[in-house]
C-alpha positions in Angstrom: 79.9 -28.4 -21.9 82.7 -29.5 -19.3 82.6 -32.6 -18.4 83.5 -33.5 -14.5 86.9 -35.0 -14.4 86.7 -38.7 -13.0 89.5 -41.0 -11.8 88.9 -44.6 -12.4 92.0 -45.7 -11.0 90.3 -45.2 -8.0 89.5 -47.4 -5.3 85.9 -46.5 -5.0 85.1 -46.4 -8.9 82.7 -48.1 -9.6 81.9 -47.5 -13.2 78.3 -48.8 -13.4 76.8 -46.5 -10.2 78.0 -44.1 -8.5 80.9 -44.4 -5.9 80.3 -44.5 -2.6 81.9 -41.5 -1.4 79.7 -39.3 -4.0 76.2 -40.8 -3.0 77.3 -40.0 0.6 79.0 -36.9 0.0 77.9 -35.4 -3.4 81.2 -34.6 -4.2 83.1 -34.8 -7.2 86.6 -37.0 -7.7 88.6 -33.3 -8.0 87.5 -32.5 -4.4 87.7 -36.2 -3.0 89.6 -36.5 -0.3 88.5 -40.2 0.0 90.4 -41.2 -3.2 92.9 -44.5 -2.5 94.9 -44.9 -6.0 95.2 -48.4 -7.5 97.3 -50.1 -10.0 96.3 -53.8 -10.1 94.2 -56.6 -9.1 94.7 -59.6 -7.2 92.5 -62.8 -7.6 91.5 -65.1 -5.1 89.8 -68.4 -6.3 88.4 -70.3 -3.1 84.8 -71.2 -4.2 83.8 -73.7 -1.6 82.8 -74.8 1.1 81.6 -72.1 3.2 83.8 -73.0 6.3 86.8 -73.1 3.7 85.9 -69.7 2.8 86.0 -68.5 6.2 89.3 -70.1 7.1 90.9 -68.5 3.6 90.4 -65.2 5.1 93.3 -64.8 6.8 94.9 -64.6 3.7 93.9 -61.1 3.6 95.9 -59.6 5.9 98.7 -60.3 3.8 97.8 -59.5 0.2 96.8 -55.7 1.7 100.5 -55.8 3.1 102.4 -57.4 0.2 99.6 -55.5 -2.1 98.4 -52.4 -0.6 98.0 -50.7 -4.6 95.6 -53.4 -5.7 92.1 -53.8 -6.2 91.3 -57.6 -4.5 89.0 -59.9 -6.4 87.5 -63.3 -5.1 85.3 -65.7 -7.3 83.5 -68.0 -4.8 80.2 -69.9 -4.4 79.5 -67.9 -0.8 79.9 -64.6 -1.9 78.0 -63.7 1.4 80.6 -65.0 3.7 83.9 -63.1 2.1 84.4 -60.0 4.0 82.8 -56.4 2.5 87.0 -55.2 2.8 87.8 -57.2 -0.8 86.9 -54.9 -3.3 85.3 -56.9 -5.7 83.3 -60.2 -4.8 81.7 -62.3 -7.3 79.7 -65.4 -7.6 81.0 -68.6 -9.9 78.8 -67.7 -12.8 78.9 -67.0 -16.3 78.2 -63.5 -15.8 81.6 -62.7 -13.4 83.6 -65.1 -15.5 83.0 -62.9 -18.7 84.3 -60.2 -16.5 87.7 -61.7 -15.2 88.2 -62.9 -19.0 88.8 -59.6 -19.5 91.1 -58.4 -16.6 95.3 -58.9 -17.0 95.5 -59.9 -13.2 98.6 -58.9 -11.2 98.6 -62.4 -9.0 96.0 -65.1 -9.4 95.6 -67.9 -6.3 93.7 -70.8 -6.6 93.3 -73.0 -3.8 90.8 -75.2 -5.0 91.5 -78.2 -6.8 88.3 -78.8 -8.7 89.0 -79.1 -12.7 86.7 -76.3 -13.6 88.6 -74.3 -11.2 92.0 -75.4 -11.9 91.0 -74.9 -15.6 89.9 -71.1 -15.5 92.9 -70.4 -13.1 94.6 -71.6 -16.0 93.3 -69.3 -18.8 92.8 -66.5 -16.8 95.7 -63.8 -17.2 98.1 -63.0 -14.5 101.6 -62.0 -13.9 102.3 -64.4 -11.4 99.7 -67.7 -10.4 100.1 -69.8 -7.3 97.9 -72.7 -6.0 96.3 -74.7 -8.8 96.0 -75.1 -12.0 95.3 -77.8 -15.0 98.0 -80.0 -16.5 97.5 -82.5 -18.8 93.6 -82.2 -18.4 94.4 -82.8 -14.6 94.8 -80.5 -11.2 98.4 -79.8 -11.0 100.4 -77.4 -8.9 101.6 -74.2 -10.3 104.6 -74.7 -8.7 106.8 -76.2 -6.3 105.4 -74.2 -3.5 101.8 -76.0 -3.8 103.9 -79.1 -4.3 103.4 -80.5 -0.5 99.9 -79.5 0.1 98.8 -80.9 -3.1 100.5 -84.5 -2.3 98.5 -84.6 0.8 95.6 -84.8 -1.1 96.6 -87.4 -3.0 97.9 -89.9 -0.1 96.4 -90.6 2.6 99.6 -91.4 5.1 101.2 -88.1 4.0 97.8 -86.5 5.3 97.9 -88.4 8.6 101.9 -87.7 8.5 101.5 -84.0 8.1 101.9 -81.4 11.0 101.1 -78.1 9.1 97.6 -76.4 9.7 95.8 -75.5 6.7 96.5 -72.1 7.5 100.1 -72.4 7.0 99.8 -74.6 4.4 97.9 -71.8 2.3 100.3 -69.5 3.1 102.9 -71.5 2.4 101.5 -71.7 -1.0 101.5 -68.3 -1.7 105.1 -68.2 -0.7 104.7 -66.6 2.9 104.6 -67.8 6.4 101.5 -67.8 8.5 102.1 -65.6 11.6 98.7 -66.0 13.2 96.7 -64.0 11.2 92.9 -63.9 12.1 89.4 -64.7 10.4 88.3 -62.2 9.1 84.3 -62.2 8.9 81.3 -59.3 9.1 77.8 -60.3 10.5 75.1 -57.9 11.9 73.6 -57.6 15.7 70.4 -59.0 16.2 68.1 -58.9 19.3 68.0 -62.5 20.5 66.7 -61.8 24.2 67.8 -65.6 24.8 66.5 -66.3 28.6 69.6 -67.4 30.0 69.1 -65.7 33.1 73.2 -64.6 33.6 73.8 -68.3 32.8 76.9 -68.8 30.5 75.3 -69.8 27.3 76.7 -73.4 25.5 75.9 -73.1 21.7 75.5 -77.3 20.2 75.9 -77.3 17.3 74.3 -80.9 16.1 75.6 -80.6 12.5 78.3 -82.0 10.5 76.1 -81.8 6.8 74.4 -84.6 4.8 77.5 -85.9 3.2 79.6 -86.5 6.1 77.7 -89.0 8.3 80.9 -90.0 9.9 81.4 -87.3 12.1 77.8 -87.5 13.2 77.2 -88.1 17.0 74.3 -89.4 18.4 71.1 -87.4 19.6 71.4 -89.5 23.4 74.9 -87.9 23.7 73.7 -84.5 22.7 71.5 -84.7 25.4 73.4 -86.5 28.0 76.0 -83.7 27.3 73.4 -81.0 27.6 71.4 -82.3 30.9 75.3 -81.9 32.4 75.6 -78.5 31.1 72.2 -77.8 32.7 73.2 -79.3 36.1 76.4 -77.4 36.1 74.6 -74.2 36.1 75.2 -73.6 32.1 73.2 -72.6 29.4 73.4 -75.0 26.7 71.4 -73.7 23.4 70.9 -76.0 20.2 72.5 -74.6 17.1 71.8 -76.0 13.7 71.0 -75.2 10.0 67.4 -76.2 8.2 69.1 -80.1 8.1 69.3 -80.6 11.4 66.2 -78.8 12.3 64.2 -82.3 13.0 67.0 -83.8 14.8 67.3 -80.5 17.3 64.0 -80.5 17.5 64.0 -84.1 18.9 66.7 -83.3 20.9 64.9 -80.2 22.1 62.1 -82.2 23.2 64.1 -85.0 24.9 66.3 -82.5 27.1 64.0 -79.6 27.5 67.0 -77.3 26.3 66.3 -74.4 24.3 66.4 -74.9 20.4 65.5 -71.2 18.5 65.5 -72.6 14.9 67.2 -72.2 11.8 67.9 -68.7 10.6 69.6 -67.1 7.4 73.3 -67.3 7.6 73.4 -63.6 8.7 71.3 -64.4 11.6 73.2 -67.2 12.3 76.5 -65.9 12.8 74.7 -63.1 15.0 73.3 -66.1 17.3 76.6 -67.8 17.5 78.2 -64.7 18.7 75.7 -64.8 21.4 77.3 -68.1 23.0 80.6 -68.1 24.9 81.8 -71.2 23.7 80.8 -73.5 21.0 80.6 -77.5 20.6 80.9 -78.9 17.0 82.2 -81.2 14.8 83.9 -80.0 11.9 81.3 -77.7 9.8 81.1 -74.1 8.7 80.0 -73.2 12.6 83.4 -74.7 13.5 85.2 -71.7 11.3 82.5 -69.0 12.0 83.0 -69.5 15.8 86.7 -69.1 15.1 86.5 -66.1 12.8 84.0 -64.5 16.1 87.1 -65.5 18.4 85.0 -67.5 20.3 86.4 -70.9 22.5 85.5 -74.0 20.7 85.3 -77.8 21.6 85.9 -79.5 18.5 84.8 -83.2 18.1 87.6 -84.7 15.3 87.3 -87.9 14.4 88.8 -88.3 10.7 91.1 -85.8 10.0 94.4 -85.1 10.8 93.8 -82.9 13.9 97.2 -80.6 13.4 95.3 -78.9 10.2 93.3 -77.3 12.7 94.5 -73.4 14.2 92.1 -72.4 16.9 94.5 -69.7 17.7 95.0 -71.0 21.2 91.3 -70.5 22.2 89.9 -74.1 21.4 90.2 -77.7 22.3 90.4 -80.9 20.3 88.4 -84.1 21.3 88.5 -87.5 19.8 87.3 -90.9 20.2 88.9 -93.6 22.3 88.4 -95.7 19.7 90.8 -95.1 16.5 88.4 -94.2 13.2 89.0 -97.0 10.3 86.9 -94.1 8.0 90.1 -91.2 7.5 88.9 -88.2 5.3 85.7 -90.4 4.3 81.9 -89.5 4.3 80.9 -92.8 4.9 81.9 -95.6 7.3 82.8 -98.4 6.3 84.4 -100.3 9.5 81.6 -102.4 10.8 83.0 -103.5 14.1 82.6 -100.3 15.8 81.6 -96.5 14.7 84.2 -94.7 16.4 82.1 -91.7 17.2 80.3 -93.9 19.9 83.5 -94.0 21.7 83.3 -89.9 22.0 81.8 -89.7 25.5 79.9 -87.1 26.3 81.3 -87.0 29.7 84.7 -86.1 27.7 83.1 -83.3 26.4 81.5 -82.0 29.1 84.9 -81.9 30.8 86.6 -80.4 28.1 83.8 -77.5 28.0 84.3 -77.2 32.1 87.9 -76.8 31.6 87.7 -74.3 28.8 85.3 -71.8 30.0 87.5 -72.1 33.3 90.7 -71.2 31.6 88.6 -68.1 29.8 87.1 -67.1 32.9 90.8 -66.7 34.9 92.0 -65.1 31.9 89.3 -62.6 32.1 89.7 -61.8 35.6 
C-alpha cells in the first residue's frame, strides 16, 4: 500500500485530527497549496488576569515579524481570551505542561512573576528566555532587560516614579520597542436590539472585582452620572459580570437605566462593542474596550496612571483627593476614601468631551 505523504512541519498539522485545510478541502499535503512551513516554537507565559491577557497581545505583532517561521505557543488561565492567530493555546494544567516538557523551544517569555510560573519558565527548554524566571527559590529576572520592570514591583516609589506604560515595559523586556501596536482580540456578533432609539449608547461598567474594593465607586455616583447621561440625550447602559449583577440591579432600579444582565465572556465582548464609549475602573472591560478600539473614561485611583496606553482614544480621571491605598486591595486610610472625591460631574464632563472629540473626528 502507499501511504499519503504528510508534512508535519507544517503550520496546519495537527497530528491528533485532521488539518484544517483537509476537512475543508479534502486534499492531501502534496496538493496543498495552503501549506506555511515552520521551524520552531515560541512560548508565551502570561497566565493571568484576564485584562493582562488582553493587554499582552500586542506582543504578537512582533514575534510574527521577528518570527514569521515559528509555531506560537501561549500557556494561560484564559485560554478563551488569546487570539485564534497563535497556533497553539493551552490551559495551565497538568495535561499542557506534559506537553511543553517535551518541546526544545526557540524563545520562551514569561511575564508573570508567580513562583510556579517563574519555576516552569525555568525548566522548560529554550534557546533564548526573557521575562521571569526562579533564582534562589525566588522570581528573578532572566536578565538585565526585565531588570527595571521587575524593581517596580518590588518598590513602591519606583512604581509611582515610573513613566513607562506596561506596554513598553513588556516590550522592553523582550528586547524591542513598543511602536503602538494594537490589542489584538476575536469575539462574535450577537443581536442585542438594545432600544436606544439613535441615542449614543454609554456602557457603565460598575465593576472593579471582589478583591479590589479600592477602586470601587459608589452606586449614588453611578446613578447621578447616569441620570446626566440621560438628560444630555445619551444612552447610558449598565455593564457588569455575575458580581456585580445585584449592585446593577440596584442601580437599575434607582435610575431607571437599562441593565441587560450578565452574559458569557463571548457575549460580553459582543455587548461592549455595542457602546461607543465605555466608563470603568481598571478591570478586564477596561482592556477589552481598548482591544475593540473603543473611547474609554478610566477612573484611576491607585496606580501609577502612565502604565496605561489607550492609544490616544481614552481619558484618565482621578480623585481630588490623593489615594493613601497605592497598588492595594484594601484601604486602609481612614480619614477619607479617596474615591468619594471622584465626582460624578467629572466624569460626566470627561464623557461629554470625549464623544465630542470622536464625533469631529468622524465628520
Amino acid at each position: 500500500m502507499n501511504y499519503p505523504i504528510y508534512y508535519p512541519d507544517c503550520r496546519h498539522f495537527r497530528g491528533d485530527l485532521p488539518c484544517k485545510p483537509h476537512k475543508e478541502k479534502g486534499i492531501h499535503c502534496e496538493n496543498c497549496s495552503d501549506y506555511i512551513k515552520t521551524d520552531g516554537n515560541v512560548l508565551i507565559i502570561k497566565l493571568g488576569a484576564g485584562g493582562d491577557v488582553i493587554r499582552t497581545t500586542p506582543l504578537l505583532h512582533r514575534i510574527n515579524k521577528e518570527y514569521p517561521t515559528k509555531l506560537i505557543w501561549w500557556l494561560t488561565n484564559f485560554p478563551d481570551l488569546v487570539p485564534k492567530k497563535v497556533d497553539k493555546i493551552l490551559d495551565f494544567s497538568l495535561e499542557s505542561l506534559t506537553i511543553i516538557n517535551e518541546i526544545n523551544f526557540d524563545l520562551i517569555i514569561n511575564l508573570d512573576k508567580d513562583y510556579y510560573a517563574c519555576a516552569l519558565a525555568k525548566r522548560l527548554s529554550a534557546k533564548e528566555k526573557f521575562g521571569y524566571t526562579l533564582k534562589d527559590g525566588k522570581p528573578a529576572p532572566f536578565n538585565h532587560l526585565a531588570e527595571y520592570k521587575f524593581l517596580t514591583g518590588l518598590f513602591d516609589d519606583i512604581s509611582k516614579a515610573n513613566t513607562k506604560s506596561y506596554l513598553d515595559e513588556i516590550f522592553e523586556i523582550c528586547g524591542w520597542k513598543f511602536s503602538g501596536e494594537e490589542y489584538i482580540i476575536d469575539f462574535e456578533n450577537y443581536d442585542w436590539k438594545i432600544a436606544n432609539n439613535g441615542k449614543r449608547i454609554v456602557g457603565l461598567n460598575t465593576g472593579c472585582g471582589s478583591r479590589w474594593s479600592t477602586r470601587l465607586w459608589k452606586n449614588e455616583y453611578w446613578i447621578e452620572l447616569a441620570e446626566m447621561l440621560k438628560s444630555d440625550g445619551y444612552y447610558p447602559i449598565l455593564l457588569g459580570g455575575e458580581p456585580e449583577h445585584d449592585k446593577n440591579l440596584t442601580i437599575s432600579r434607582e435610575s431607571g437605566i437599562f441593565y441587560p444582565g450578565h452574559f458569557s465572556l463571548s457575549e460580553f465582548i459582543s455587548l461592549v462593542n455595542q457602546c461607543e464609549l465605555i466608563v470603568t475602573a481598571v478591570t478586564m472591560t477596561l482592556h477589552i474596550a481598548i482591544a475593540l478600539k473603543k473611547p474609554v473614561v478610566l477612573m484611576n485611583n491607585i496606580f501609577n496612571k502612565n502604565e496605561f496606553e489607550l492609544y490616544g482614544r481614552g481619558v484618565i480621571v482621578e480623585p481630588e483627593k490623593q489615594c493613601q491605598c497605592y497598588f492595594s486591595p484594601i484601604c486602609h486610610n481612614e480619614r477619607y476614601f479617596c474615591m468619594d472625591t471622584l465626582y460624578p460631574e467629572k466624569v460626566f464632563e470627561a464623557v461629554k468631551s470625549l464623544l465630542n472629540y470622536a464625533y469631529s473626528l468622524n465628520e
